[in-house]
PDB file of N, CA, C and O in Angstrom:
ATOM      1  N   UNK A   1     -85.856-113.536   1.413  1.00  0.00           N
ATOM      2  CA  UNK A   1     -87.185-112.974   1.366  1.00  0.00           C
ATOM      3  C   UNK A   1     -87.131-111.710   0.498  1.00  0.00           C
ATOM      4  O   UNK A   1     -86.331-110.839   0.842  1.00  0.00           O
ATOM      5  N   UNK A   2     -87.778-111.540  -0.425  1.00  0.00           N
ATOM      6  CA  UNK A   2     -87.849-110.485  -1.539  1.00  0.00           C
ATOM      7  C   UNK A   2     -88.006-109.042  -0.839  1.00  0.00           C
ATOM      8  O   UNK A   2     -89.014-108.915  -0.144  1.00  0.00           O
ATOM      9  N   UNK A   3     -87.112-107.911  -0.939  1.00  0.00           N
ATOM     10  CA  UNK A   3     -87.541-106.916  -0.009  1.00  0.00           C
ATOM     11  C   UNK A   3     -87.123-106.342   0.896  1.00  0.00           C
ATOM     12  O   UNK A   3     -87.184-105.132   1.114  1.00  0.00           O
ATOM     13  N   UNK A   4     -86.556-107.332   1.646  1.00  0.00           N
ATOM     14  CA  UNK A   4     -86.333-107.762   3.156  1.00  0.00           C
ATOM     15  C   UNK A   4     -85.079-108.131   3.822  1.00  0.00           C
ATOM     16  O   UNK A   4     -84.701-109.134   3.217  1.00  0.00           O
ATOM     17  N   UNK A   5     -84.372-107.903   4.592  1.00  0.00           N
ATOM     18  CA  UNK A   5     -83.327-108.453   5.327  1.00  0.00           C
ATOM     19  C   UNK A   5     -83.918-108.922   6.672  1.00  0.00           C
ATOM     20  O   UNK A   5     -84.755-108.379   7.393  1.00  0.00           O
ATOM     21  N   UNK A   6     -83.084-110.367   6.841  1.00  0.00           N
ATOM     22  CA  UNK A   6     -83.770-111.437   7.830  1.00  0.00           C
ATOM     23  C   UNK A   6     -82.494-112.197   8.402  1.00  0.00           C
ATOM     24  O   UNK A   6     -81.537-112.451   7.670  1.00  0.00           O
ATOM     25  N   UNK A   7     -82.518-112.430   9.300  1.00  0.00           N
ATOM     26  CA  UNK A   7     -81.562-112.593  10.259  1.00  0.00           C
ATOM     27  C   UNK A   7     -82.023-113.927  11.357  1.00  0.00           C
ATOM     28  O   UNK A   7     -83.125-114.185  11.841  1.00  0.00           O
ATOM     29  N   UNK A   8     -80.489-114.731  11.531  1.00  0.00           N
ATOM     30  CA  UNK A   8     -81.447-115.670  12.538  1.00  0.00           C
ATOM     31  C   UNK A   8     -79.739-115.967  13.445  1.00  0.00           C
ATOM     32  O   UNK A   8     -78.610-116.120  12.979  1.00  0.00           O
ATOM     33  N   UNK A   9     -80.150-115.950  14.603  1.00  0.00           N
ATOM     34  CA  UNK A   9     -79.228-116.455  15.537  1.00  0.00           C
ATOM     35  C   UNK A   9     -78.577-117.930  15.808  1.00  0.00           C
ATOM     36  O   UNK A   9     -79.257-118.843  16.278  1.00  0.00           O
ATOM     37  N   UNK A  10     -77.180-118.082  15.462  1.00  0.00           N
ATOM     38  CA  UNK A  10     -77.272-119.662  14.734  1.00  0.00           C
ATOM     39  C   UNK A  10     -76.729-120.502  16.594  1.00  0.00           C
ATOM     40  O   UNK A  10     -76.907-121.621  17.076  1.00  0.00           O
ATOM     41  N   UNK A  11     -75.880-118.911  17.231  1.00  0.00           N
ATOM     42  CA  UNK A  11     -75.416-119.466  18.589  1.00  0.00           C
ATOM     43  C   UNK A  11     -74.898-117.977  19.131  1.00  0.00           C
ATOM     44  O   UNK A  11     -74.250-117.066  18.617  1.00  0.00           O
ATOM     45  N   UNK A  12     -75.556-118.212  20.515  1.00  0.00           N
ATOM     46  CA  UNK A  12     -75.481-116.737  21.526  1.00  0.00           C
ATOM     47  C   UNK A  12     -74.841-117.166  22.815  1.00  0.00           C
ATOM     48  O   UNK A  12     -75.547-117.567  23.739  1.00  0.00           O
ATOM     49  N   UNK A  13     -73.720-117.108  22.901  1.00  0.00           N
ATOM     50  CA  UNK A  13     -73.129-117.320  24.207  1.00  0.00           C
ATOM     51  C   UNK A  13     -72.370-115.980  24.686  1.00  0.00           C
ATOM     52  O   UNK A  13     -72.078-114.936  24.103  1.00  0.00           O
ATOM     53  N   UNK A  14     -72.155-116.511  26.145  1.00  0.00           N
ATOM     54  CA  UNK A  14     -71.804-115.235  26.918  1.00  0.00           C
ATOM     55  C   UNK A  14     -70.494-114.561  25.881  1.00  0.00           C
ATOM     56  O   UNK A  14     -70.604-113.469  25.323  1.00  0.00           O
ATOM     57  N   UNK A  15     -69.605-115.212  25.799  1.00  0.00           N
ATOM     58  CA  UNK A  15     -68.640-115.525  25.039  1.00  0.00           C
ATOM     59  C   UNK A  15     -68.316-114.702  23.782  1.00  0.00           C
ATOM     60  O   UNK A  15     -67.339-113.985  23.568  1.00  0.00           O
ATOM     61  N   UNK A  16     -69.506-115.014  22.910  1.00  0.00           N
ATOM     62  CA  UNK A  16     -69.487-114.433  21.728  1.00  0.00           C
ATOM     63  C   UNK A  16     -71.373-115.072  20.679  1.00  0.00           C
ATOM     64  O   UNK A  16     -72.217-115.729  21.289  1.00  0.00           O
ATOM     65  N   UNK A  17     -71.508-114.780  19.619  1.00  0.00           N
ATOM     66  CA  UNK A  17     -72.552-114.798  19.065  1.00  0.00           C
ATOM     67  C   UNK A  17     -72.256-114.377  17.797  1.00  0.00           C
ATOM     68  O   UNK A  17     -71.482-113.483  17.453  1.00  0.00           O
ATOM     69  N   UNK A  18     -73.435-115.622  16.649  1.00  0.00           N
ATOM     70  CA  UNK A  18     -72.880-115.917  15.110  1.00  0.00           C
ATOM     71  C   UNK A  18     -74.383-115.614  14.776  1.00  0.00           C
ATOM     72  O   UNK A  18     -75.287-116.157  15.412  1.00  0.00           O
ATOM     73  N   UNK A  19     -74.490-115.211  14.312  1.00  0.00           N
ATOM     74  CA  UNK A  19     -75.707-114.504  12.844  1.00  0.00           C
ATOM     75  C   UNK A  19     -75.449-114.835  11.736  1.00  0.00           C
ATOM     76  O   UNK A  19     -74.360-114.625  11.202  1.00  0.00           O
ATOM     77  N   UNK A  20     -76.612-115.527  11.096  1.00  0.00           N
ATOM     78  CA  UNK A  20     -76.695-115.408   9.498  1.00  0.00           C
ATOM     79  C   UNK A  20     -77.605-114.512   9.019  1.00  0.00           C
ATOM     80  O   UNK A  20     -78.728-114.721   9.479  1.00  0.00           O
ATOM     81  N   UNK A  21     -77.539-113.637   8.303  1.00  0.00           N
ATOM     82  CA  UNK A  21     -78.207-112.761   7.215  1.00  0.00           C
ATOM     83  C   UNK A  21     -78.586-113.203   6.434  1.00  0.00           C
ATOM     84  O   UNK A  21     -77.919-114.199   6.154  1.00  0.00           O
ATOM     85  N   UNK A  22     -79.746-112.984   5.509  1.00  0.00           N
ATOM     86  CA  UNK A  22     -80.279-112.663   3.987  1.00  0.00           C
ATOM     87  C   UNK A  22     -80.574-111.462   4.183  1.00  0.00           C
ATOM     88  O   UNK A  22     -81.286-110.993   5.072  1.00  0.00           O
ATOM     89  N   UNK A  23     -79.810-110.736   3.022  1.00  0.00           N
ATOM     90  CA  UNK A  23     -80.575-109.395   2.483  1.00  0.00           C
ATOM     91  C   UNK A  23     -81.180-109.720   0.941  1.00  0.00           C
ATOM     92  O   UNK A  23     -80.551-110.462   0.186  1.00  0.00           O
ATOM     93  N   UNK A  24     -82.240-109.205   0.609  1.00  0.00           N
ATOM     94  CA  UNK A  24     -82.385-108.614  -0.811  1.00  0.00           C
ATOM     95  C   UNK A  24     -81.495-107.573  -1.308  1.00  0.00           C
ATOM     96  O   UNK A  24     -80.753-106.842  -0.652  1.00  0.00           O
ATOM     97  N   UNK A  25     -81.754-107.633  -3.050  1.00  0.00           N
ATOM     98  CA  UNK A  25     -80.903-106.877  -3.473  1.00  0.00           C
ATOM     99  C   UNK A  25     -81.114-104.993  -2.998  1.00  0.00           C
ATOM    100  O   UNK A  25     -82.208-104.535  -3.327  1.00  0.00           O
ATOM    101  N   UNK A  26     -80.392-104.258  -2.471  1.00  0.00           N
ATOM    102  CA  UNK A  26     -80.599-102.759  -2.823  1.00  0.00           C
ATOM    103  C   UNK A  26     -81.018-102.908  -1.207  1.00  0.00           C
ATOM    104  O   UNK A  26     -81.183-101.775  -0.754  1.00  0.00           O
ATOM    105  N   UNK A  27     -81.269-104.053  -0.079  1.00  0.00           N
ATOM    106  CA  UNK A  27     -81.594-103.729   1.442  1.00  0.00           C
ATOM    107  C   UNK A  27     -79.877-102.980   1.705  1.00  0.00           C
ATOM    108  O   UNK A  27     -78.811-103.209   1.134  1.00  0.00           O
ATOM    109  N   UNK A  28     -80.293-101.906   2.969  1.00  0.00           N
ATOM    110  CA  UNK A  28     -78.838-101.270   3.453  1.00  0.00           C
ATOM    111  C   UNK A  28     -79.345-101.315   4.895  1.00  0.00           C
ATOM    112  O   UNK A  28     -80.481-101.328   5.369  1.00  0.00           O
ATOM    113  N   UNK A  29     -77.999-101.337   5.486  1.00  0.00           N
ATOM    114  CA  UNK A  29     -78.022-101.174   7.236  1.00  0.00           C
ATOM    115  C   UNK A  29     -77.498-100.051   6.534  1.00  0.00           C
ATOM    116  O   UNK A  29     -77.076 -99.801   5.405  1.00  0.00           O
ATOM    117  N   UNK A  30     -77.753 -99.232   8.049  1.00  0.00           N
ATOM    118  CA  UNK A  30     -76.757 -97.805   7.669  1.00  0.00           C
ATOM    119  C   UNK A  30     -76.111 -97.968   9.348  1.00  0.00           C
ATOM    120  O   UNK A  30     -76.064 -98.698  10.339  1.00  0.00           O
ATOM    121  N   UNK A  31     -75.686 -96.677   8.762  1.00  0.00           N
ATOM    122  CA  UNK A  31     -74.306 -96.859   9.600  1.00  0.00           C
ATOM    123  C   UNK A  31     -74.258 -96.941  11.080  1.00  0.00           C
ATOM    124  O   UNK A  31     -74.105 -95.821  11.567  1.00  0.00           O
ATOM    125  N   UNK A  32     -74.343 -97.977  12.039  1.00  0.00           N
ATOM    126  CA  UNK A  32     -74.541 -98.279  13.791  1.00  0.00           C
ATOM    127  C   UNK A  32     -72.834 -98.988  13.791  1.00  0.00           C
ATOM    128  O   UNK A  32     -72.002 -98.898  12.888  1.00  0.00           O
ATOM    129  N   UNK A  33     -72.729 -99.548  14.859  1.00  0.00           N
ATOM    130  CA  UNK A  33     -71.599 -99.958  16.196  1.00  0.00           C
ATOM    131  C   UNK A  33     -71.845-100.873  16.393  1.00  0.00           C
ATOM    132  O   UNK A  33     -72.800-101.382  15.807  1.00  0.00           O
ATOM    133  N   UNK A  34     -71.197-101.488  17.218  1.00  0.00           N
ATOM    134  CA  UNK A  34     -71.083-102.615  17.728  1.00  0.00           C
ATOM    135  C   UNK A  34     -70.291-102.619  18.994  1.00  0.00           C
ATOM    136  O   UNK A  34     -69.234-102.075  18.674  1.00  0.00           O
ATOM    137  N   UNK A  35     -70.219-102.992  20.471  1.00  0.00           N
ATOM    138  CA  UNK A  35     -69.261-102.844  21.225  1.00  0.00           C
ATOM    139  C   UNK A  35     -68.287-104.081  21.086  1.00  0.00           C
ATOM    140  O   UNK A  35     -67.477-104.343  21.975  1.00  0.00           O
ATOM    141  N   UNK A  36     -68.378-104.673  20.172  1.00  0.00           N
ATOM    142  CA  UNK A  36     -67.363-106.344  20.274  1.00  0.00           C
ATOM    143  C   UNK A  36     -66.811-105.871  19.200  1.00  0.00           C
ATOM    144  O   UNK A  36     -67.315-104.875  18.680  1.00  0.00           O
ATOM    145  N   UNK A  37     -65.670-106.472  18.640  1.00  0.00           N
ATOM    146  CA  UNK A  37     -65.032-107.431  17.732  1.00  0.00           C
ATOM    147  C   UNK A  37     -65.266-108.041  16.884  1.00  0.00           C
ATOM    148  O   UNK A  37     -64.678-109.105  17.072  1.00  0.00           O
ATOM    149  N   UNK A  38     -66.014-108.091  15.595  1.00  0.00           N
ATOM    150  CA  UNK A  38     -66.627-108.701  14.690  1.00  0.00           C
ATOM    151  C   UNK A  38     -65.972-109.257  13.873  1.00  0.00           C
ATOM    152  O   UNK A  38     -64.946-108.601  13.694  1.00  0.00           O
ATOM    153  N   UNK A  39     -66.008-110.354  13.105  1.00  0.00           N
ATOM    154  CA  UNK A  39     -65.921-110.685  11.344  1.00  0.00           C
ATOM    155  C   UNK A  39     -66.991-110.938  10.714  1.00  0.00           C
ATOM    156  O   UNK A  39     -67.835-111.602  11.316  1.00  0.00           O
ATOM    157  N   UNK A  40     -67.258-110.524   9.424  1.00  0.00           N
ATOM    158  CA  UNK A  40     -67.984-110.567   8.758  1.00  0.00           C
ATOM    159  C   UNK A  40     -67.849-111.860   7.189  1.00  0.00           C
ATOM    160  O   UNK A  40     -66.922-111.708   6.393  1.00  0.00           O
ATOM    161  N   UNK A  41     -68.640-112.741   7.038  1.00  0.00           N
ATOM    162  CA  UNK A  41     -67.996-113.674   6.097  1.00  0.00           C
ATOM    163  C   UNK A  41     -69.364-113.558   5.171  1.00  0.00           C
ATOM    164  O   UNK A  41     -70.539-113.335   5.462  1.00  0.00           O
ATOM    165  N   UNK A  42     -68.741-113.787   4.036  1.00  0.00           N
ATOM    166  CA  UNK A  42     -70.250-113.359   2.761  1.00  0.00           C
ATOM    167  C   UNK A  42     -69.899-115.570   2.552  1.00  0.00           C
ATOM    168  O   UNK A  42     -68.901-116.285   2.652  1.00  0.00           O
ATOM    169  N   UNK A  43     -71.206-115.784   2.279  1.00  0.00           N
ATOM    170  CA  UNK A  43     -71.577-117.092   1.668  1.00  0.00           C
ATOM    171  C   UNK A  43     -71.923-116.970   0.283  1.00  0.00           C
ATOM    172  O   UNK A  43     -71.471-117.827  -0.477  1.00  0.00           O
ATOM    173  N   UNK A  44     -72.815-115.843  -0.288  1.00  0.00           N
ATOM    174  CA  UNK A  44     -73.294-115.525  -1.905  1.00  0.00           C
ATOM    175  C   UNK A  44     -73.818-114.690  -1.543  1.00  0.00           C
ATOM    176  O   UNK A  44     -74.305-114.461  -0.436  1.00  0.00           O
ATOM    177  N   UNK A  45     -73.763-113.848  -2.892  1.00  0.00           N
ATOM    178  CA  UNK A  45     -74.172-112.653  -3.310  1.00  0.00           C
ATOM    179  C   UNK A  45     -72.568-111.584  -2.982  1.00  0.00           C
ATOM    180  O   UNK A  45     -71.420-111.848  -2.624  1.00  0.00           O
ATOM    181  N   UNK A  46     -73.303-110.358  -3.340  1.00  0.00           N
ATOM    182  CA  UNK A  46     -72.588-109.384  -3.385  1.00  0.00           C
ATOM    183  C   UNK A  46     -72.663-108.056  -1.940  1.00  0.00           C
ATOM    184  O   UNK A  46     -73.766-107.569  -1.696  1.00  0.00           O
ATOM    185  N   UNK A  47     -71.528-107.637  -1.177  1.00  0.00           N
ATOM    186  CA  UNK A  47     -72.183-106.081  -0.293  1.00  0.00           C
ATOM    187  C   UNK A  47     -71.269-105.577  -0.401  1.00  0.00           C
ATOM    188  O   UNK A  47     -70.117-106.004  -0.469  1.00  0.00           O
ATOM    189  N   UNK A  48     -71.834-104.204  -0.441  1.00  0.00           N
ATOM    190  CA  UNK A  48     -70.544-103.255  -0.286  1.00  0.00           C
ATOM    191  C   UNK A  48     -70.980-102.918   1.174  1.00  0.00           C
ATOM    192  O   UNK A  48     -72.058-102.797   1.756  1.00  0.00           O
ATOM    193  N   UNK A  49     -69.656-102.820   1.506  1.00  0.00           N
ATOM    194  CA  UNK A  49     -69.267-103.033   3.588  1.00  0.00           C
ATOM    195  C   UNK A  49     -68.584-101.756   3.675  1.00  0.00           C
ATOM    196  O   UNK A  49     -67.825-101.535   2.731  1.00  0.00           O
ATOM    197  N   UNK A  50     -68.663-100.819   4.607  1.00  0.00           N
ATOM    198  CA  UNK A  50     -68.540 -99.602   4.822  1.00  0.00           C
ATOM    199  C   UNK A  50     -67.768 -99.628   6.594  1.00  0.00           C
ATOM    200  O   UNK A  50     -68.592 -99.641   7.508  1.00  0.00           O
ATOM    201  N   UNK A  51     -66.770 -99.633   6.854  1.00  0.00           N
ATOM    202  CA  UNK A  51     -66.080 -99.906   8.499  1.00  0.00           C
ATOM    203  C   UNK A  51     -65.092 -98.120   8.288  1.00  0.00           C
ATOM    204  O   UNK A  51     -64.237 -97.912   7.427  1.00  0.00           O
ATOM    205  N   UNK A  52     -65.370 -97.532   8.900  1.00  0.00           N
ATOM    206  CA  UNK A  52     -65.051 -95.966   9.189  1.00  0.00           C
ATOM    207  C   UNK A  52     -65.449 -95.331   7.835  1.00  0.00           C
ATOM    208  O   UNK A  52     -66.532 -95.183   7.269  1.00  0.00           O
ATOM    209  N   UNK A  53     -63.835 -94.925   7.446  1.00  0.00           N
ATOM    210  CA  UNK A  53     -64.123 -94.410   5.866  1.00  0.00           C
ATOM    211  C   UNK A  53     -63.911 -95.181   4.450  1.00  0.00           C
ATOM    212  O   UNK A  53     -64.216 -94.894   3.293  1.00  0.00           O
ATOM    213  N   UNK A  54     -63.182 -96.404   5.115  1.00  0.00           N
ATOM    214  CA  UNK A  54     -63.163 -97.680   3.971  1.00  0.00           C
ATOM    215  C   UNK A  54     -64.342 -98.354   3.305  1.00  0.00           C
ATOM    216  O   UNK A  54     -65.110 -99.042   3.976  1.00  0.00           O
ATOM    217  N   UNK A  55     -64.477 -98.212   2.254  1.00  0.00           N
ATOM    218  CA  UNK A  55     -65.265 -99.003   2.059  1.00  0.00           C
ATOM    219  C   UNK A  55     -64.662-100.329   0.968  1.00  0.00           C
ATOM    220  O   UNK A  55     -63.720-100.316   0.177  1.00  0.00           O
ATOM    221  N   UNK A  56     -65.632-101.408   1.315  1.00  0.00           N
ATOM    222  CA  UNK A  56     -65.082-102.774   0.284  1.00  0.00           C
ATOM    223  C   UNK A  56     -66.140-103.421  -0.605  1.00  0.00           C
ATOM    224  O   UNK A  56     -67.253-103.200  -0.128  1.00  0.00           O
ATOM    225  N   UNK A  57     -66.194-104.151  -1.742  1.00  0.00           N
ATOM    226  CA  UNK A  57     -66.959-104.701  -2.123  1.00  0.00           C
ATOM    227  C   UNK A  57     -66.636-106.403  -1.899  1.00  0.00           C
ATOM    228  O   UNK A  57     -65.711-107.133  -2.255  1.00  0.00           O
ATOM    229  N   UNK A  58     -67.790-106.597  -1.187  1.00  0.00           N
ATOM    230  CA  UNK A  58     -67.431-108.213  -1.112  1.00  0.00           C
ATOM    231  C   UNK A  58     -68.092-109.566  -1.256  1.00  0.00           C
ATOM    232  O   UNK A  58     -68.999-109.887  -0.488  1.00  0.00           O
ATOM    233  N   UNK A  59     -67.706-110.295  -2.126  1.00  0.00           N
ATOM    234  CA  UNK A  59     -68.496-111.582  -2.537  1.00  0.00           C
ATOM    235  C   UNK A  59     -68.074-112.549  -1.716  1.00  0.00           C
ATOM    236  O   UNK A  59     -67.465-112.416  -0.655  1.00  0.00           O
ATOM    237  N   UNK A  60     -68.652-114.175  -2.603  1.00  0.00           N
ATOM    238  CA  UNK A  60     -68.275-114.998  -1.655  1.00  0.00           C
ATOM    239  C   UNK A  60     -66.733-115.277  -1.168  1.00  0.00           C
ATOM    240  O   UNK A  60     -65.712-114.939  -1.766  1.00  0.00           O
ATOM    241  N   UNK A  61     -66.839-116.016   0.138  1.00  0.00           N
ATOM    242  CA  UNK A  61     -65.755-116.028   0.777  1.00  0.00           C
ATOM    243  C   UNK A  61     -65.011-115.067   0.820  1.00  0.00           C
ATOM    244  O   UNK A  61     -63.786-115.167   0.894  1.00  0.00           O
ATOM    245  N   UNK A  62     -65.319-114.542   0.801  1.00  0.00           N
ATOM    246  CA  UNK A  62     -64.740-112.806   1.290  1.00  0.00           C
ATOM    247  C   UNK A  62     -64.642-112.544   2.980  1.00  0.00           C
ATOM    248  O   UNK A  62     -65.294-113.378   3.607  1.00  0.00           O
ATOM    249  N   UNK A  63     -64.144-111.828   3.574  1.00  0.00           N
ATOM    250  CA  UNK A  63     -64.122-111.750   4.554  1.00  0.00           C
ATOM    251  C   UNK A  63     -63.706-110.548   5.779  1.00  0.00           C
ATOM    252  O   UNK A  63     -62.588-110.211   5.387  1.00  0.00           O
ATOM    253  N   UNK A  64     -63.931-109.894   6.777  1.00  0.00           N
ATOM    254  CA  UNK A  64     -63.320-108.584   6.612  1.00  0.00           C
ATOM    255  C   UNK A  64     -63.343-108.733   8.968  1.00  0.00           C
ATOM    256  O   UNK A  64     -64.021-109.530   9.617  1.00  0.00           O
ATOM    257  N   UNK A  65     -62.717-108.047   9.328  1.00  0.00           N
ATOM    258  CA  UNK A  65     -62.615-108.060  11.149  1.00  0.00           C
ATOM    259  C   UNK A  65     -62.966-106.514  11.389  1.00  0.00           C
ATOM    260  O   UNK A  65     -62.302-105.619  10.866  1.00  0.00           O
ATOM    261  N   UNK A  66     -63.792-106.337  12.015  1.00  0.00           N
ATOM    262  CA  UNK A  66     -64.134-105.225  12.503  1.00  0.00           C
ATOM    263  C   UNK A  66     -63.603-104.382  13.583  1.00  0.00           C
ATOM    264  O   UNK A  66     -64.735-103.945  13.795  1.00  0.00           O
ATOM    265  N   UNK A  67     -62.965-103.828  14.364  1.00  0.00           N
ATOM    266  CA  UNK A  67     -62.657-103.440  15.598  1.00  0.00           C
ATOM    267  C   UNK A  67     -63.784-103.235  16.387  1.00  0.00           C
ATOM    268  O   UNK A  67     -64.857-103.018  15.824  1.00  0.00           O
ATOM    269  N   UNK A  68     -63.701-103.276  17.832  1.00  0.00           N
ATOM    270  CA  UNK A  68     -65.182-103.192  18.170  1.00  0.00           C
ATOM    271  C   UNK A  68     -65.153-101.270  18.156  1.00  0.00           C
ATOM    272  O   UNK A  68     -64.286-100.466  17.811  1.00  0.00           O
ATOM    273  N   UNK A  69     -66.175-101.156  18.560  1.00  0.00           N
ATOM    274  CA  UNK A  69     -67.349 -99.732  17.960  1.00  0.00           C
ATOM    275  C   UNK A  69     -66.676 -99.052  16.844  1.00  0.00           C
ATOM    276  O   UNK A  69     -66.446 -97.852  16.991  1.00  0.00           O
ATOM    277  N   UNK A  70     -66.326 -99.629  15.750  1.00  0.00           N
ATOM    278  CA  UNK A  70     -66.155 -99.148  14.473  1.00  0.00           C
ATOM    279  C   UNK A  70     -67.715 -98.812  13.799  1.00  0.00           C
ATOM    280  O   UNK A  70     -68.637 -99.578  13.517  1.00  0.00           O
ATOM    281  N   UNK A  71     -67.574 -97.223  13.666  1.00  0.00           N
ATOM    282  CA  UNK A  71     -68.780 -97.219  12.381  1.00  0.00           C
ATOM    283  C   UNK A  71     -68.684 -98.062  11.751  1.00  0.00           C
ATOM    284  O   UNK A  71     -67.507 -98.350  11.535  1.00  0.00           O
ATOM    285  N   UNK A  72     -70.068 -99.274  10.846  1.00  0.00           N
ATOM    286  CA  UNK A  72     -69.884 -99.321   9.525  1.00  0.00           C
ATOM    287  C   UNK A  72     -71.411 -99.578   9.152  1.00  0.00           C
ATOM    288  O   UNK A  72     -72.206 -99.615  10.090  1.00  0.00           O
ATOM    289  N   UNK A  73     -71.715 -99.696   8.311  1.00  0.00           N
ATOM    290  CA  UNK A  73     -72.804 -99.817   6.812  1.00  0.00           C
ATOM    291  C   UNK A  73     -72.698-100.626   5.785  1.00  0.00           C
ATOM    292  O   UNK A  73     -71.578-101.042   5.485  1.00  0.00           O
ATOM    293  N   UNK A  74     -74.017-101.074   4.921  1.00  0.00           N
ATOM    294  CA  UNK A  74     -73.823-102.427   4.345  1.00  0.00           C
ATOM    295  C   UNK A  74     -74.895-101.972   3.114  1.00  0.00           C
ATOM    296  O   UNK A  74     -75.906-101.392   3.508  1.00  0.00           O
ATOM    297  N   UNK A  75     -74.774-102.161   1.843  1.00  0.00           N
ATOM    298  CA  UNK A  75     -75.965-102.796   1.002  1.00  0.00           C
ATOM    299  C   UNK A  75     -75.524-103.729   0.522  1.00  0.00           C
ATOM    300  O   UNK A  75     -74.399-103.857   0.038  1.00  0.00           O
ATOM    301  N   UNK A  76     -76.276-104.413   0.591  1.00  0.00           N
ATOM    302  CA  UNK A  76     -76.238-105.523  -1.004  1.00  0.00           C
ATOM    303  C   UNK A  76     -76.738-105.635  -1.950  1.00  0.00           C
ATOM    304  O   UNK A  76     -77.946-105.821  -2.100  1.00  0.00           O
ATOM    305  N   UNK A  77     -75.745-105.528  -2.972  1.00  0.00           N
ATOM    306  CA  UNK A  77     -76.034-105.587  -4.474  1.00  0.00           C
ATOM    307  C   UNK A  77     -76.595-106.177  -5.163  1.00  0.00           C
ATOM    308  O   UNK A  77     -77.121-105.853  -6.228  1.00  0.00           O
ATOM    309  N   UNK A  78     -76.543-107.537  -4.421  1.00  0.00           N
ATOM    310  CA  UNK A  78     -77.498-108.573  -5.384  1.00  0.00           C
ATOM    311  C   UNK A  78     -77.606-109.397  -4.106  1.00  0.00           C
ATOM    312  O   UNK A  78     -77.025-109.237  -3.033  1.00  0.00           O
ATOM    313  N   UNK A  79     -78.497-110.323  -4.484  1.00  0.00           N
ATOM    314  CA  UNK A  79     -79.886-111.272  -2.994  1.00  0.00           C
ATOM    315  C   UNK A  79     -77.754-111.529  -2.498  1.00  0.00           C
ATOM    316  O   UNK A  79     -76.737-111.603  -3.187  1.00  0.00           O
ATOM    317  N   UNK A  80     -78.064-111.584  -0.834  1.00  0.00           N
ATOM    318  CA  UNK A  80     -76.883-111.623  -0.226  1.00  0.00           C
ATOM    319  C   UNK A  80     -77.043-112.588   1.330  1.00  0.00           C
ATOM    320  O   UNK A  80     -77.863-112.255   2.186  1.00  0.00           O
ATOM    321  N   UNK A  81     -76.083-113.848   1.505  1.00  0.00           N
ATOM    322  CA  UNK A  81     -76.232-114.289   2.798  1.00  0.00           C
ATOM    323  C   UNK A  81     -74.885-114.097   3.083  1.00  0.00           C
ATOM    324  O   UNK A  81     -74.015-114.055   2.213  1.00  0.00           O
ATOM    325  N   UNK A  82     -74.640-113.951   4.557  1.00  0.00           N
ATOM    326  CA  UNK A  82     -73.440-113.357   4.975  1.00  0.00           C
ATOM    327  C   UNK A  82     -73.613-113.854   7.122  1.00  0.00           C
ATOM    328  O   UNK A  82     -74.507-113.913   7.966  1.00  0.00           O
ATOM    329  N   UNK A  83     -72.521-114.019   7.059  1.00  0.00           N
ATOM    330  CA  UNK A  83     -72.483-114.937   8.627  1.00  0.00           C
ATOM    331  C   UNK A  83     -71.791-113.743   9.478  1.00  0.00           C
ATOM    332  O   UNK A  83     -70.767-113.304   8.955  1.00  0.00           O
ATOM    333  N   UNK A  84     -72.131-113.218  10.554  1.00  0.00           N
ATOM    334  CA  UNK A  84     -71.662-112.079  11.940  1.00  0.00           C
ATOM    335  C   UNK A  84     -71.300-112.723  12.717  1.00  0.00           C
ATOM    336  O   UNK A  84     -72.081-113.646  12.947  1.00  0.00           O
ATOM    337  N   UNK A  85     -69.988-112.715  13.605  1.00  0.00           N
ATOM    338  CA  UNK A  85     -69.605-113.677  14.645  1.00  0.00           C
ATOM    339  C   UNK A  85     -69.008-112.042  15.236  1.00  0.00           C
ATOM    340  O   UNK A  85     -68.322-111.254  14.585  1.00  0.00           O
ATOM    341  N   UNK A  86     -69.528-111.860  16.674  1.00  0.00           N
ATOM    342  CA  UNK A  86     -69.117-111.263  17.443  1.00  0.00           C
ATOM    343  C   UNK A  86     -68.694-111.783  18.699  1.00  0.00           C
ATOM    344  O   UNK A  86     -69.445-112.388  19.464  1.00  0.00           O
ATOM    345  N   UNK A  87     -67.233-111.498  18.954  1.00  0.00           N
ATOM    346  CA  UNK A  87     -66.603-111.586  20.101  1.00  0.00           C
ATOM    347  C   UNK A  87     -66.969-110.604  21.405  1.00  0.00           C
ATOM    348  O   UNK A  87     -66.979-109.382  21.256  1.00  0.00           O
ATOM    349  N   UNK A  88     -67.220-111.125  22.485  1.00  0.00           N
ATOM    350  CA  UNK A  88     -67.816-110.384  23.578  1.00  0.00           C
ATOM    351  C   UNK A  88     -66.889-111.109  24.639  1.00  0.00           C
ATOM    352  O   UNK A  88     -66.441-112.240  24.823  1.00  0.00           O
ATOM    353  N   UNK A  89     -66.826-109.577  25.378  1.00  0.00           N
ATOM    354  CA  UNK A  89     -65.613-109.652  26.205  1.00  0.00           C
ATOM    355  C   UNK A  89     -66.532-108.829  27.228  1.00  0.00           C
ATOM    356  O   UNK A  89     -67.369-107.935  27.103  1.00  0.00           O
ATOM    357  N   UNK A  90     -65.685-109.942  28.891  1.00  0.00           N
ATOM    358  CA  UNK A  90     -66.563-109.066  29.928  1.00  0.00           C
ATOM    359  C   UNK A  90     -65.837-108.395  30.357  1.00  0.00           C
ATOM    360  O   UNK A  90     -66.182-107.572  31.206  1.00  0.00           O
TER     361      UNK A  90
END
């Protein structure tokens, strides 16, 4: 969606939970947490991914594990879909 970052829940279990993204080019999360365990996997396009003070640039099949409540932050550079799988632990 031109503009816009859009998000859809592909599976939410107690367990854990997978997100797909579209961002437009120049959309940014800024910088929030997470209490789980994440990976992050790019499908196309371009983001630069921000996890404490690292930052990465990453295209497709790229891929990166988060620790859980790691700062991080995101733009994407150019139109971007990208898959969130968080591990949740009781």
């Amino acid at each position: 969606m031109p503009g816009a970052t859009v998000s859809k829940p592909l599976l939410n279990l107690p367990e854990g939970k997978v997100v797909i993204f579209a961002m437009d080019a120049g959309q940014e999360m800024s910088e929030h947490r997470a209490p789980f365990v994440a990976t992050v996997q790019v499908l196309e396009g371009r983001l630069r991914f921000g996890v404490d003070s690292a930052e990465k640039i990453m295209g497709p099949n790229d891929w990166l594990l988060m620790p859980a409540n790691a700062p991080h932050r995101l733009t994407a550079l150019e139109p971007t879909r990208f898959v969130l799988t968080l591990f949740k632990r009781e």
